[in-house]
N, C-alpha and C positions, 0 to 999 in steps of 0.2 A: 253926171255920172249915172249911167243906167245900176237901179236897184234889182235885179231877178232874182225873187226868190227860189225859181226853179234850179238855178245856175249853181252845179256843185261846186264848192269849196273844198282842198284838203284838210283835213283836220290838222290840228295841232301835234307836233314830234310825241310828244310827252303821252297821248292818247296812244298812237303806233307801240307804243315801248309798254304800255300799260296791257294793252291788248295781248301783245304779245307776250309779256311776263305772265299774263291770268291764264294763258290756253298752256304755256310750259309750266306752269307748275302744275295745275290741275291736269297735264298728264302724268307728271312723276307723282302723284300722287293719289294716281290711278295705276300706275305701274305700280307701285308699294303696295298695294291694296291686292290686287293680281298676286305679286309674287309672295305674301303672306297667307293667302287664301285661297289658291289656288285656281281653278279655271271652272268656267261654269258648263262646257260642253266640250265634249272628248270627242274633236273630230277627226275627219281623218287627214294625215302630213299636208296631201296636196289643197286639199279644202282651204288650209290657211293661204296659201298663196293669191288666194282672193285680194288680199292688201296689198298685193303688189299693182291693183288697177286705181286706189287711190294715191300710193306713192307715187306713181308715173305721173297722174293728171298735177298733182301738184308740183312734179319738176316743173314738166311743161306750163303750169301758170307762172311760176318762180323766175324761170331761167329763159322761156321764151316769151310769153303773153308780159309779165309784168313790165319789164325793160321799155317795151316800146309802147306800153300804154301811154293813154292822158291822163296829165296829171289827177283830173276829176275823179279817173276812174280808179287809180292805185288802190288806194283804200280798200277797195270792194274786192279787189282781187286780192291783196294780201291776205285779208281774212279767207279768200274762199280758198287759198294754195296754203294758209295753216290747218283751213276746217280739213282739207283731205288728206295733207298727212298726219294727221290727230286723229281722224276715222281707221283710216290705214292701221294702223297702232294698235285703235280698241281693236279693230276684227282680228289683229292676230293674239294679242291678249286674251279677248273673248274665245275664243276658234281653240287658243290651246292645242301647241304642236313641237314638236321638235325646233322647228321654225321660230319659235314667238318670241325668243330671246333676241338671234339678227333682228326679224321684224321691228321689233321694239325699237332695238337700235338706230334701224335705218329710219324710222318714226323720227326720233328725235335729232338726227342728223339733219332731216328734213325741215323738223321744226327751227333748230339752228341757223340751216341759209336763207331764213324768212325774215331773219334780224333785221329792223329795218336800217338800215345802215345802206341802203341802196337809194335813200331818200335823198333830194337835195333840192336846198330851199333856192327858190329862183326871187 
């Protein structure tokens, strides 16, 4: 049996599920913080739709990239299609707009279809 330690592994379920429970809660609780404190920059409506270019990049790793990845690689892209609709999120939070409430929203809709529950152990 060849040994490679270069040869990725997927991690363990429980790792997926951890990661993912730390990046949603530490939003919602960046969202509570936001909506008790208010915004840190008064820009302007359209400005905020800036987030809508990391919620797009993380459908598309989510719903098209992830699927057909290798298994090796899952991992790496579930973290990078949470890290961008977690980004997505802060900039309309940060940005502060009419907008930042949907924003928010669709933030965590996002975060949601990243559940790993798309995983399956071969």
């Amino acid at each position: 049996m060849e040994n490679n330690p270069l040869k990725s592994t997927t991690p363990p379920l429980a790792i997926w599920w951890l990661i993912w429970g730390g990046i949603t809660a530490a939003f919602f609780a960046v969202v509570g913080i936001f909506e008790t404190g208010g915004v840190l920059v008064e820009a302007p409506p359209a400005l905020s739709l800036v987030a809508l270019a990391p919620f797009a990049a993380s459908a598309v790793v989510r719903f098209l990239i992830l699927p057909r990845a290798e298994p090796a690689k899952k991992f790496v892209l579930f973290i990078v299609g949470l890290a961008l609709a977690e980004s997505g999120g802060f900039l309309a939070l940060i940005l502060g707009s009419p907008w930042k409430t949907p924003l928010a929203a669709a933030a965590i809709v996002l975060i949601i279809v990243h559940i790993p529950a798309f995983i399956r152990r071969h």
